[in-house]
N, C-alpha and C positions, 0 to 999 in steps of 0.2 A: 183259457181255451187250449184245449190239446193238438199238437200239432202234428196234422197228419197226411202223408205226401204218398204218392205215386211211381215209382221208377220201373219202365219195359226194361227189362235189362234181355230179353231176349225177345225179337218181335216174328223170327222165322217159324223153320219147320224141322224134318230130317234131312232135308235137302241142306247141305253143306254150302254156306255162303261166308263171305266175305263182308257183306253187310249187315246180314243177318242173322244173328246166334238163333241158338233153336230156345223153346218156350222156356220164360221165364220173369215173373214179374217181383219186384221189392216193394213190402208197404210198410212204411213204418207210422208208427201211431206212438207218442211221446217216446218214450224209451223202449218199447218193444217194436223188435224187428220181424217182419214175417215175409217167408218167401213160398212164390205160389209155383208149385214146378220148379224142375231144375233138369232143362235140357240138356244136352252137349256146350258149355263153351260157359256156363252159368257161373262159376268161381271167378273165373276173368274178370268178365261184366262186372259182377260185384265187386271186385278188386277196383273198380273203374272207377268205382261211388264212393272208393275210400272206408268201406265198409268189409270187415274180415268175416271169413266163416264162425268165427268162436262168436260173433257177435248176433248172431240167429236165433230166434227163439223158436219160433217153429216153421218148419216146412210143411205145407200144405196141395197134396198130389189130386189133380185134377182126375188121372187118370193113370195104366200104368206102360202106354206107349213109352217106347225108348227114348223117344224127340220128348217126354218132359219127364221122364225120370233117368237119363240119360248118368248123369254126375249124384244120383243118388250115392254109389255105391264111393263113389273118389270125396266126396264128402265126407260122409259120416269116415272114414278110412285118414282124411287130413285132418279130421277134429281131435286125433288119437297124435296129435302129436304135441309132448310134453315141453314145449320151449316158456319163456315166462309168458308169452302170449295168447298161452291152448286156456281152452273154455272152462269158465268158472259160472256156466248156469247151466240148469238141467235142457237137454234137446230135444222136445217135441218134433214127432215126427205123426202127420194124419193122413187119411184116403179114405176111399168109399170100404164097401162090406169087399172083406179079399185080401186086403193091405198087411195084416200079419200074416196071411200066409204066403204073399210075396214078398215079403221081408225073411221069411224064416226060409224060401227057396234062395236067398242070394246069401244066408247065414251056410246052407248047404254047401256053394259051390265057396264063400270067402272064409269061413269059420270064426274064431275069433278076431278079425282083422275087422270085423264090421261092430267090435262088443266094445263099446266106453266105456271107460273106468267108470263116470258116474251115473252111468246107464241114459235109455233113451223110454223117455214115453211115449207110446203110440195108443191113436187114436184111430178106431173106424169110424167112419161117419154112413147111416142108414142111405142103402140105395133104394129103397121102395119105398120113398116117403121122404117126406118135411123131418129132416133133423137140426139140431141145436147145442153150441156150447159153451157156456161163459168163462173167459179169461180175464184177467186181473183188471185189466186196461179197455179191454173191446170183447163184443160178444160175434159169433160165426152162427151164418144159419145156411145151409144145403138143401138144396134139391136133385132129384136124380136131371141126369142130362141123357140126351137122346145121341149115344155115337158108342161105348161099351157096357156092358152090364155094370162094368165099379166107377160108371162117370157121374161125377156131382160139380155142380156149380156151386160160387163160396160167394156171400155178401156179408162183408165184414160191416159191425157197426162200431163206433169209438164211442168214447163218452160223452161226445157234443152231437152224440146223433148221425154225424154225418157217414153215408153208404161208399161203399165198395162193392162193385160185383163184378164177380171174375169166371167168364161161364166156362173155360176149358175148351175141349173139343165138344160141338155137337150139332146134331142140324138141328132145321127145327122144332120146336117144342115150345109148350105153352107153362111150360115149368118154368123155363128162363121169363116170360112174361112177366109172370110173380115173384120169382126172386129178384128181380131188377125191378119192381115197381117202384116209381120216386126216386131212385137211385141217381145221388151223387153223383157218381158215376159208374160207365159199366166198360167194362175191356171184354170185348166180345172177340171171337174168331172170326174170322171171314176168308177161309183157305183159299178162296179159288175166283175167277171172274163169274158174275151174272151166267157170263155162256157158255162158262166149263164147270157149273155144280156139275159135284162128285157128293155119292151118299155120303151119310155121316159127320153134312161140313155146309159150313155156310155162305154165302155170299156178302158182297155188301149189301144189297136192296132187299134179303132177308133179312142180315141182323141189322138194317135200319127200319123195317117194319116193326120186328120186338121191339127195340128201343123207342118206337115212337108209340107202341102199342102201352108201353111200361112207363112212359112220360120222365125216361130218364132226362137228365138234366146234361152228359156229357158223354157223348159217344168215342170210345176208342175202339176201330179199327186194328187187330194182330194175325199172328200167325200166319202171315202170307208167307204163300208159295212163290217161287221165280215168277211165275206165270201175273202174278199181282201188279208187279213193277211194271210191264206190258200197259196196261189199262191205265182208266182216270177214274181209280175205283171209290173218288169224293164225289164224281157227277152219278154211279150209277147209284151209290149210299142216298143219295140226296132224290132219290125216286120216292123213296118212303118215307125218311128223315131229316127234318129240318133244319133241328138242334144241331147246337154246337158238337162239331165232331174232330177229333183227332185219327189223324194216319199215322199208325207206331212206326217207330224209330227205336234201335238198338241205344239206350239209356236218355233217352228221354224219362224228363221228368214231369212231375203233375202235382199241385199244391191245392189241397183241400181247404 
């Protein structure tokens, strides 16, 4: 059986925390490494796990807010660097429809500082629709997400079946219903308290409706605001959802 785990390495926002790195989640599935976002503070975190950047297969952009593509650019910029430890497999980099041409605006302002010697594959993933695409080890399938025009949510499958789903920023939407259907598990947003929704962003007693609406098997709770830490946002989650739920934590892990 292939084994396949979970790590928050970032459970915040843009808001600058001490506890909180901004968005960024680690999955690894047998030997392939995939990271979902990469806020502000994300090479740390991963540092934290014992796990190097050269060690990344692909990054996976929810969206192209600053809070998760933050260390995009310090990224791909420290994979360029030639010590006996720089990277020896090719660097998928993906996003919704938009993603090469906000790659080729930060090629503008950085020039060849962003160009790998062994090059970088990117992928767009369709924002108007159910997209799909099979890797060595696990397959990815997307749906559009309700919060910018290039937002998709990402439910990884591995070879023993078992689900991932990672819905980015969004409010509600019955797209995430379906991509989390059955899901393993789901690392949902939940920005803000029940009494301060803000468009764009969910709650918990929201994203524990979809979860219970998708009969997901393990709710995680991320990207909270300051405002999060305030609440008991397990009792207002628990309005809608039953199931086993997790409250993220800056690298907390999760074993599938």
């Amino acid at each position: 059986m292939t084994r396949t785990s979970v790590t928050i390495l970032g459970s915040g926002t843009c808001v600058p925390s001490l506890k909180r790195s901004s968005c960024a989640v680690l999955t690894e599935i047998g030997e392939a490494r995939l990271l979902f976002d990469s806020g502000p503070g994300t090479m740390h975190r991963l540092l934290n796990t014992g796990i190097e950047i050269f060690d990344i297969d692909v990054v996976f952009y929810s969206h192209f807010h600053p809070d998760h593509t933050g260390e995009l650019v310090p990224f791909i910029f420290a994979n360029k660097y030639p010590d006996s430890s720089r990277r020896n497999r090719l660097l998928t980099l993906a996003g919704g429809r938009g993603f090469l041409n906000f790659i080729n605006g930060l090629k503008a302002v950085y020039g060849d500082w962003l160009e790998l010697p062994e090059g970088v594959r990117i992928i767009e993933f369709d924002t108007n629709q159910p997209d799909s695409r099979q890797f060595e080890s696990f397959a990815v399938e997307t749906m559009p997400m309700n919060h910018r025009e290039e937002s998709i949510g990402y439910r990884i499958i591995d070879s023993d079946d078992r689900t991932v789903v990672y819905s980015g920023d969004t409010d509600k939407t019955e797209n995430l219903v379906t991509l989390a259907a059955g899901a393993d598990l789901l690392i949902c947003e939940s920005a803000m308290p029940d009494e301060k929704k803000v468009p764009g962003h969910l709650t918990p007693s929201l994203a524990g409706d979809m979860a219970a609406r998708a009969r997901v098997k393990k709710l995680v709770l991320t990207h909270l605001y300051p405002e999060c830490d305030q609440v008991d946002l397990r009792a207002q989650c628990r309005r809608t959802y039953q199931g086993p739920l997790v409250i993220a934590e800056d690298l907390m892990r999760i074993e599938l």
